[in-house]
Structures are given as C-alpha cells and as structure tokens.
C-alpha positions in Angstrom: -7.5 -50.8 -98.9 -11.3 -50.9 -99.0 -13.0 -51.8 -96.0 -10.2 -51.0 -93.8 -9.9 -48.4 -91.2 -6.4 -47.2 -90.5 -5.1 -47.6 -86.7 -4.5 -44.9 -85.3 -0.7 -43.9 -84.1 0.0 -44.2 -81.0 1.8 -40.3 -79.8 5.6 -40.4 -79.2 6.3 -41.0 -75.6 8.2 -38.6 -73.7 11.3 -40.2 -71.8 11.1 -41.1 -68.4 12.8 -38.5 -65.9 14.7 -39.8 -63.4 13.9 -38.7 -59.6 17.3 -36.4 -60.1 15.9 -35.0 -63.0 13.0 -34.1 -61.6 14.3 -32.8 -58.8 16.9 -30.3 -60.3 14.1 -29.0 -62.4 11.8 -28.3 -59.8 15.0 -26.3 -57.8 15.2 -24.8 -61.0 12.0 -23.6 -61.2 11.8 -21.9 -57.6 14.9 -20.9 -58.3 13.9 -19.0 -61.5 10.9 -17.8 -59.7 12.8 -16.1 -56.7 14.8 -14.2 -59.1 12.2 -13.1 -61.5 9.4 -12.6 -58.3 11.6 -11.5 -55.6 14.4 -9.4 -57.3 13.0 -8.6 -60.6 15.9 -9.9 -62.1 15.4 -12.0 -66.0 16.4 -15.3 -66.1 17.0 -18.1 -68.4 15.6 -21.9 -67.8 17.8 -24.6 -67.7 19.8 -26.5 -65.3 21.2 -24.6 -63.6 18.8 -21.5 -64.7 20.7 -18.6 -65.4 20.4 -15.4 -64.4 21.0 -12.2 -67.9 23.7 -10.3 -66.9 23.6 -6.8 -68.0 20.5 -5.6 -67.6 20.3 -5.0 -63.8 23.9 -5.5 -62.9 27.2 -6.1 -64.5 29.8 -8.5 -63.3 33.3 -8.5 -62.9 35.0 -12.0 -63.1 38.0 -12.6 -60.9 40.5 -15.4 -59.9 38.7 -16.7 -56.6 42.4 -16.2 -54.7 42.3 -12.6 -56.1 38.7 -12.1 -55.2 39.0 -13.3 -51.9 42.3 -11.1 -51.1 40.2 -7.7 -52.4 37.2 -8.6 -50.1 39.3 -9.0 -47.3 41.1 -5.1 -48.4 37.8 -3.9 -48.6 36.9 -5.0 -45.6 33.1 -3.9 -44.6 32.4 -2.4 -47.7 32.7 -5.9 -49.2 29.6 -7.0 -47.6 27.6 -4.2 -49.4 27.1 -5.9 -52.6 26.1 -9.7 -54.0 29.2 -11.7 -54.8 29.2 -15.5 -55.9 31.6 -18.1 -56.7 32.2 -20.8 -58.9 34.7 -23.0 -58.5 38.2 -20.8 -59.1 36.3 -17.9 -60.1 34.6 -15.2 -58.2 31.7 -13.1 -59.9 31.0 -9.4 -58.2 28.4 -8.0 -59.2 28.4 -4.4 -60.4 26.1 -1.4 -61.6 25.0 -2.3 -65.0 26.7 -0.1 -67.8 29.9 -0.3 -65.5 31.8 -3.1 -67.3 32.0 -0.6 -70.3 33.9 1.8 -67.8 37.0 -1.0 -66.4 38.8 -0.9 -69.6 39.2 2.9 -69.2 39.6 2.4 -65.6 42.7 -0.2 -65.4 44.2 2.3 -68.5 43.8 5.5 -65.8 45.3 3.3 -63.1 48.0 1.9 -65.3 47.0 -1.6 -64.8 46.1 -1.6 -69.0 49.6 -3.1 -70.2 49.5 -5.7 -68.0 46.9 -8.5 -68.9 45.2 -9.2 -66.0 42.8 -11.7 -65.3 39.8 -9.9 -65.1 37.0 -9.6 -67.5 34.2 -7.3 -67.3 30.9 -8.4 -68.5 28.3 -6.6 -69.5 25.8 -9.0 -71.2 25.3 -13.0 -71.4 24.3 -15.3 -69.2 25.6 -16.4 -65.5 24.4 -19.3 -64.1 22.3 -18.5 -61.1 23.0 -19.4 -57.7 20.5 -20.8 -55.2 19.0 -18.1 -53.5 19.2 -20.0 -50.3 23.2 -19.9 -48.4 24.4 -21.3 -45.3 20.9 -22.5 -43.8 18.6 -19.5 -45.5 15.6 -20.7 -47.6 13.4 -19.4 -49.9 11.4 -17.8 -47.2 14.5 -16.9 -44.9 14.1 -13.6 -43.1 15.3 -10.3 -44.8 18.6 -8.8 -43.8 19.7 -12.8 -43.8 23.6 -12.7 -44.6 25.8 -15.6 -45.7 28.4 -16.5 -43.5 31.8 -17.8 -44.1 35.5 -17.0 -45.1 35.3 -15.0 -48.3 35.4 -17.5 -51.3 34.0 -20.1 -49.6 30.7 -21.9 -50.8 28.1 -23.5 -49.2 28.1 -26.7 -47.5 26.5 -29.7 -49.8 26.2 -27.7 -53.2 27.1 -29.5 -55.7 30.4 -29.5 -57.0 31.0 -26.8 -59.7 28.0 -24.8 -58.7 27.6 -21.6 -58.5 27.0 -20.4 -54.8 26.8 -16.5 -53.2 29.3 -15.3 -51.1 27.3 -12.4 -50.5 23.5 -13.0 -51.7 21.0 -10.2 -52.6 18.7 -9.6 -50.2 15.0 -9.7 -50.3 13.2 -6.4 -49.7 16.2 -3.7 -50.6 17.1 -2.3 -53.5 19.8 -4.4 -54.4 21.2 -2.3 -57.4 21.8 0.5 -55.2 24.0 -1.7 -53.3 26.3 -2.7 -56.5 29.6 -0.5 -57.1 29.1 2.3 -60.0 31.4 5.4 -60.8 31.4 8.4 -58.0 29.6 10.6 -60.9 26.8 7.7 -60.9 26.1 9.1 -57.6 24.6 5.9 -55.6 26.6 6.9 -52.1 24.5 6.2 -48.9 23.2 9.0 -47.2 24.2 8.6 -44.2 27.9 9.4 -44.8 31.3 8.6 -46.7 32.3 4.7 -46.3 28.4 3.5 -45.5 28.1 1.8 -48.6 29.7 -0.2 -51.3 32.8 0.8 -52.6 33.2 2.8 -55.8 34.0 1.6 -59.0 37.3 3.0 -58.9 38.2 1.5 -55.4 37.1 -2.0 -56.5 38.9 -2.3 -59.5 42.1 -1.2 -58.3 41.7 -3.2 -55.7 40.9 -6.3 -57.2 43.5 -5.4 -60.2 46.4 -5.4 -57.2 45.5 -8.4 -55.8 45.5 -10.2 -59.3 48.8 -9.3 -60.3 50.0 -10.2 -56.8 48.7 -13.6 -57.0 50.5 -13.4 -60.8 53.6 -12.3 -59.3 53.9 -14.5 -56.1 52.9 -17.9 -58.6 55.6 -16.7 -61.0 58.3 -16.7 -58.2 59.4 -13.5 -59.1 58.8 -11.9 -55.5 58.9 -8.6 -57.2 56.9 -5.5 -54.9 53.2 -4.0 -56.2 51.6 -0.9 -55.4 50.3 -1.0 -52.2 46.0 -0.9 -52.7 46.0 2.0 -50.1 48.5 4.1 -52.4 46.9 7.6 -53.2 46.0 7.7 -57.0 47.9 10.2 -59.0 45.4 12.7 -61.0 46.8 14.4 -63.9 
C-alpha cells in the first residue's frame, strides 16, 4: 500500500543452549583440536567428535572380555599401542591398510570358518575419546600412561563413552607404535619383543580369546589352541 513502509523481519532466533550443551561442545572442540593439533589425526565434529578411522590407523573391534583376556596374553607388548573402550567393546588400534590383511590372516590361522566376533575396520568414523585418562589433561606430561585393569574406563566419564585404555601419547610417533605385518617392517631397534606386537601375534591372539569367551558362554567346555602354540607354515 502507498505510503507505507514495510517492517522489517525480525531474524530467526537461534535456540537457547543449555549450560550442558555448551559444555559438551566446548570439550568437543578441545577435543577435536588435540587430535587434529597434537596427533595430526582428522576428525569429525559432533558430540562426541569423532576421530576417521583409516587413514592413520585401522582398528580392530573386539568383545571387551576378549580384548581384555589378549592384553593380558600379550602382556608388555600390550602397552605399546592406543587401545579404547566402549562399553562391551574394545577398539585396538592398528597400522592403517592392516584391516584389509585379518581376513587373510584368521583364513592362514584357521580361525576363518568359525565366525568370530571381530571386525576389522578400515574406514568410517569412531567416536573419539578424551584425550585426557586417569587424572592426565590436555597439557599432561608426555610419556603420561593410563592406569588401570585392562578394559577398564575412566572414573566419571560418562556412561557409554568412549575412553582409552592405552592413549596415544603426545610427542612420539604414534603410528609406529600400532601393530602392522613383519614385512611392514616397523620393529624397534633396539631388539625383538621392544615393541608392539605383530599383526600376526595380535590376531591370533585376540581370535583365541574370542572363541574361548564363545566356548566357555556356550557351556560347551570344549579345549582351544593354546595362544602360545607354534604356527604351522606350509
């Protein structure tokens, strides 16, 4: 109409956050951050962020029961390499381009037939742990190790979360820690056994203590290889 001016629209307002809401984002955000700025390691935002799996390590995801059994086999060569939990699953981290190798793997070590409950996965998203375990923060020295019976998370995370086990640390190469294939050659220098396991080792490891857990739930009591048992090469 003539002689009128049209009002102006006031801009869609933006919902409040809540003080949660805000505060998960901002752990988000530092989260993200130590990842991408510390480790070099893509991530996703969100909540929880995420970290892109395949691209600078591979994971293979366990029963927690399992996982914790295999860490214990291992024994120091567990604590070589990042593993996290979340809730009854345990995530260890690997050399990416090695979850293409486990199917060919449990086949060689005659674990193939059985359906285990492992997957190996070498792309997608995981949801990122807080970098900070068992009183270490953001800014917690290097060489800083989570403590704690294998399996368990940290005290006051929330429930569900993901949490490490064994976190990266700051200021080594962390993918020179994760298991990879003997030909891959990542051993330590300083000798046999100074170092993560193999590929090899891991997976036959954590393959026995799956289908023991499977075996011991099903009543059936029957025996397993034992994980020390030499491996027959044809």
């Amino acid at each position: 109409m003539a002689g009128l001016r049209s009002a102006a629209l006031p801009s869609p307002r933006r919902p409040d956050l809540s003080a949660r809401e805000v505060g998960e984002r901002r752990h988000g955000d530092r989260t993200r951050s130590w990842y991408e700025n510390v480790l070099g390691w893509p991530t996703v935002p969100g909540v929880p962020p995420r970290l892109t799996v395949g691209v600078r390590f591979d994971v293979l995801d366990v029963p927690a029961e399992a996982g914790r059994a295999a860490l214990e086999q291992l024994g120091p060569a567990a604590e070589g390499f990042p593993v996290a939990v979340q809730g009854g699953r345990m995530r260890l981290l690997i050399a990416a381009g090695g979850a293409d190798e486990v199917p060919g793997l449990l086949e060689w070590l005659e674990w193939g037939g059985l359906g285990l409950d492992l997957r190996a996965l070498g792309g997608g998203l995981m949801d990122a742990p807080a970098p900070w375990t068992a009183g270490a923060g953001l800014d917690a020295p290097r060489g800083h190790r989570a403590v704690g019976r294998p399996g368990e998370g940290r005290a006051g995370s929330p429930q569900g979360a993901a949490v490490w086990l064994r976190p990266p640390e700051p200021g080594r190469e962390t993918e020179a820690s994760l298991p990879t294939l003997p030909a891959m050659g990542t051993r330590s220098p300083r000798g046999v056994g100074d170092g993560p396991p193999d590929l090899v080792r891991l997976v036959s490891t954590v393959a026995t203590q799956i289908h023991r857990v499977r075996l011991r739930c099903s009543g059936t009591g029957a025996a397993v290889r034992g994980v020390g048992q030499p491996l027959a090469l044809s």
